[in-house]
N, C-alpha and C positions, 0 to 999 in steps of 0.2 A: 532565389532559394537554393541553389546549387552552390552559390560562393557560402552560403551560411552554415550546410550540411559539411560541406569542405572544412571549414575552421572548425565547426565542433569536432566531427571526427578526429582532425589533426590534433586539436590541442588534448581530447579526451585520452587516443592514443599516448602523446608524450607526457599527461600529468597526472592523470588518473586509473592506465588500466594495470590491471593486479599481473603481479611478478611472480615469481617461486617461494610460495610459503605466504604470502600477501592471501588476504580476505577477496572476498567475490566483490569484483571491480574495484579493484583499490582500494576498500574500506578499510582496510587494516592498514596504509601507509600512514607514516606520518607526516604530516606537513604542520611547516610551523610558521608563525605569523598569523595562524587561526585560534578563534576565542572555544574554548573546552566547555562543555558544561558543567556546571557545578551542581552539589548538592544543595537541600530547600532551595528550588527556584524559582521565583515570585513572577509569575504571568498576567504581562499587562495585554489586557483584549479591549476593545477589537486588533492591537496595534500586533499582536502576536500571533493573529490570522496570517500576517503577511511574510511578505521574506525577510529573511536574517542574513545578508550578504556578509559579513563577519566568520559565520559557519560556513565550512567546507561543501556540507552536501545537507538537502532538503526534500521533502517529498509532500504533496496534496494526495492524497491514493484513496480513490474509495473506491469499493466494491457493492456490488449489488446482485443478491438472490429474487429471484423473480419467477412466474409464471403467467398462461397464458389461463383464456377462462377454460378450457380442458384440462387443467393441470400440470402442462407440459415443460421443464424447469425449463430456466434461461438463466445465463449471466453475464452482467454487463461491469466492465472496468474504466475508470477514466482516473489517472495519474499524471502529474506534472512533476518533473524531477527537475531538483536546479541545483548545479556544480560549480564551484569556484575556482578560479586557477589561484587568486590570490583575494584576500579580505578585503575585497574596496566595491563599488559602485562607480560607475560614470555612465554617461549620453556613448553611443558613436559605435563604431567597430572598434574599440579602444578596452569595450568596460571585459571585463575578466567574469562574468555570469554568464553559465551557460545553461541553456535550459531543454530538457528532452519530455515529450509528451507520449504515453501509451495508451490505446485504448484499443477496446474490443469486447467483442459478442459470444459467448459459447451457448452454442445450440446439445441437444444430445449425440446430434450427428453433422457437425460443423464450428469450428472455430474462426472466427474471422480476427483479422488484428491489422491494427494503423501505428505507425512509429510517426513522430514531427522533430525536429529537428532547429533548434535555432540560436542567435547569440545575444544576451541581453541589450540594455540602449540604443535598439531599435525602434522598438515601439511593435513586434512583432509576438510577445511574448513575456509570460510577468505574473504578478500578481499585486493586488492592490486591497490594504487591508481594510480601509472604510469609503465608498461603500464595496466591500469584498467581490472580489473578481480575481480567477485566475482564469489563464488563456493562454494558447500558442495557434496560432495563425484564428483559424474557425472557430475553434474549441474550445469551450468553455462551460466552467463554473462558477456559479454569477448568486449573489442573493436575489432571492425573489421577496422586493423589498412593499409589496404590494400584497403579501401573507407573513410579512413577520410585525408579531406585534412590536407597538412601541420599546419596551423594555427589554425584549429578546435577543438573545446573543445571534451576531450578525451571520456564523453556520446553520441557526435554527431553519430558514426555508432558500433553499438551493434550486436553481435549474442548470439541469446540464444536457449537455448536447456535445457530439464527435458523431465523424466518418470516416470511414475509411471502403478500401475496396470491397463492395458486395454487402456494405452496411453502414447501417446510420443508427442516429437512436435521440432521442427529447424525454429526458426525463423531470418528472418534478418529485424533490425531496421534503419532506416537512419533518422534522424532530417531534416526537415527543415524549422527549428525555434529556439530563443536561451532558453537559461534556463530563468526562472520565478522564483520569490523569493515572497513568499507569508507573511502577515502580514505587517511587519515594515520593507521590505526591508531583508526579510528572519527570522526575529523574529517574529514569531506565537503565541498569545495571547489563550488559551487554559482555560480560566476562570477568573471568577471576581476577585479572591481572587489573578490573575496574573500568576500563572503558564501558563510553555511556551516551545516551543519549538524551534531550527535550521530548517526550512522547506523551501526546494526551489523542482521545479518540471523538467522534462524535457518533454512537454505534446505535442511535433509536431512530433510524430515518423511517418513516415508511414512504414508498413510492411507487407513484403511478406513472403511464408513459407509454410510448410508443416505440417500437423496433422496426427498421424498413430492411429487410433481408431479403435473398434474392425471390424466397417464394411468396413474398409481398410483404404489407404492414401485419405488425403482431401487436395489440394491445398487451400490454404488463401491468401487473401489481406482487410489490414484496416489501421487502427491507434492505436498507443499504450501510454502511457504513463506513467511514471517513476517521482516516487515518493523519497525524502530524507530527513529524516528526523531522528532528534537525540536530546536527552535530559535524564535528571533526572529524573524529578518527572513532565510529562505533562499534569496530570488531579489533580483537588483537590480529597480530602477525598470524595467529597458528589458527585460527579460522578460517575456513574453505566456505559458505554458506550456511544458508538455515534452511528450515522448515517452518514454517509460520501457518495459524490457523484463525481461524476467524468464526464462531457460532453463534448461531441467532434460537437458542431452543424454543421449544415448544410451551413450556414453560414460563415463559417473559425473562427468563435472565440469559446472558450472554458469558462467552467465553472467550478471553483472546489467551495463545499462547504459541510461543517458538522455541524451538531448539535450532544452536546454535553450533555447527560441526566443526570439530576439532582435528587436526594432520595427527593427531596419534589414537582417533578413531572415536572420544570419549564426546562429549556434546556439554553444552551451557544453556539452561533451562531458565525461562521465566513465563510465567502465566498471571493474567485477572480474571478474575471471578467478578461477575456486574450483577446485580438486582433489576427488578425491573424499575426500579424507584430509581436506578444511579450509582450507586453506594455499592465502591470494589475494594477487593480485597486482593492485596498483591502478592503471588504466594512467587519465594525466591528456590535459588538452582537444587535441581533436585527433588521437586515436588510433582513437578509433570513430568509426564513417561509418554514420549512417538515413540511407537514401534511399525515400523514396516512390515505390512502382511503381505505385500501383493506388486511384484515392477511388471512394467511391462514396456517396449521400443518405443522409443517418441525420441523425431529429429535423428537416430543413430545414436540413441544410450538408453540404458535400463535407468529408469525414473520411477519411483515408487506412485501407484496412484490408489493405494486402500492401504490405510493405518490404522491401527489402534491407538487412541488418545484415552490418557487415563491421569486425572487428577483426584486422586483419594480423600483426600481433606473434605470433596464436597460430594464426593459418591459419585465423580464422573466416570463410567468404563463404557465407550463408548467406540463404534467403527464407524468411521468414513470413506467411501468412496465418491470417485469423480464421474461426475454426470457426464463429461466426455474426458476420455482418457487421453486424447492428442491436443490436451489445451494450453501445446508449446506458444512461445512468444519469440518466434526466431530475430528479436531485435537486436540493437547494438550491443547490447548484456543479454545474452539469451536466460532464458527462466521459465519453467510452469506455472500455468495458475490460471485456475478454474471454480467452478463451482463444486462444492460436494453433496451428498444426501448423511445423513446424523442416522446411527441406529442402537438400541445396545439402553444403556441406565436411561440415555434421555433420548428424546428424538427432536431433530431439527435439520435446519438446512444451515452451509455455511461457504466458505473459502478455503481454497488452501493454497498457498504459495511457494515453492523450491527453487532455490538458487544453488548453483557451482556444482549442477549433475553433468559431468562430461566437458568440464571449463578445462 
């Protein structure tokens, strides 16, 4: 495991990490010999569960709001991130896939986090899209193919499970709601200048499960949601990171939206509006408004953790704060991201994620 941490680091260092004026971890370089995504594009499932070694950088990410039977919020993350040095696949210490896994626990008063580390055509790490399974070493998100009916799309019922120091966690997912394609129909507009992204979500999971943390097991129940997305080059040069948020209201309808920060201070907006039925509405730059109410120290920088989120179009004005304020990720791309509590037009619980504070 040590020689495999070694090559990722190395090759992540020389091919992927961001420069002067570069997006939060490379995103914004260009590399070429990688396939762009296009607009209308036609997703074949279950085949497009899996990896796209052609695309540059890939992500599995779901999140989960949860509590205990006192009430007590919890959140639990599992991610699997896969980077290509160059567009191919192979067997061996040879293939150009690399693959990094996060996950973690926030408590009100505790954050715990695990990073994995590894190099494709091992067999140590992957994703496989019938019957679906992703994984890096233990870790995994697997169908639970023993609750999905026959005709169900193969993310409708999930188990997942990670550990790390001071925490574990088994959760089971079951959908009931379909996938969302966000932007154009799953083309995700990520700046003026057009870069983009493959982005669809699977945001109706509800889930039960268990948490082993250090003051013992916690039985959970919430909602979780699972994020996909895959591209080249998804931010320009002159983006330094985002803001991204995730709502599960009270209501049955959902919310995703991010902003997108710009080196001469001004942001790049995109949000979805979900129904409880499925059925989103992609509202483009300029329609959603973060504003930062509130930073405070985490890891040795001011990071915002209570904003105002306001999308008008649907009467959203609404404040979130984070149920733990120190819910850093000091991994190899350091980043926030934690649970928050919804207050204001609508009330819910949700996510929120910040990249390139103090990069």
């Amino acid at each position: 495991m040590i020689r495999i941490t070694t090559l990722f680091l190395i090759a992540l260092t020389l091919h992927a990490a961001p420069a002067a004026g570069q997006g939060f971890a490379g995103l914004g370089t260009e590399v070429a010999g990688f396939a762009t995504p296009q607009p209308a594009p036609q997703f074949d499932f279950p085949a497009d569960h899996g990896a796209h070694p052609d695309y540059r950088i890939e992500w599995w990410y779901l999140t989960a709001v949860l509590e205990d039977a006192d009430g007590t919020p919890y959140g639990a993350q599992w991610t699997l991130f896969r980077s290509a040095l160059e567009p191919s696949d192979q067997q061996g210490w040879s293939s150009p896939q690399l693959w990094m896994g996060h996950a973690a626990v926030t408590t009100p008063s505790a954050h715990y986090h695990a990073e994995r580390l590894a190099r494709g055509g091992l067999g140590v790490a992957g994703v496989d899209a019938e019957p679906f399974q992703a994984y890096i070493d233990e870790w995994s998100m697997r169908s639970a193919r023993e609750r999905l009916p026959a005709t169900a799309d193969s993310l409708a019922a999930l188990d997942l499970s990670a550990r790390g120091d001071g925490f574990s966690y088994t959760l089971a997912l079951d959908a009931n709601g379909p996938l969302v394609f966000h932007g154009a129909d799953g083309f995700s507009v990520k700046s003026a200048g057009g870069q983009a992204s493959y982005y669809y979500s699977q945001p109706f999971y509800s889930v039960s499960g268990m948490l082993d943390l250090p003051g013992g097991e916690v039985a959970v129940t919430g909602q979780a949601w699972l994020d996909r997305e895959y591209s080249s080059q998804p931010l320009s040069e002159t983006q330094l990171g985002w803001d991204w948020v995730s709502f599960h209201l009270d209501s049955g309808e959902k919310l995703m939206g991010f902003q997108l920060r710009q080196s001469d201070g001004s942001v790049y907006t995109s949000a979805s509006w979900i129904t409880p039925e499925g059925q989103l509405t992609a509202f483009e730059d300029g329609q959603l408004n973060m504003t930062a109410l509130e930073t405070t120290e985490v890891a040795g920088r001011q990071v915002p953790v209570r904003w105002r989120v306001e999308l008008p179009a649907r009467g959203v004005d609404v404040e979130i704060a984070a149920v733990n304020r120190q819910s850093w990720m000091p991994t190899l791309f350091s980043y926030w991201e934690g649970p928050v509590s919804i207050s204001g037009s609508h009330g819910g619980r949700g996510y929120l994620e910040m990249t390139g504070y103090g990069e």
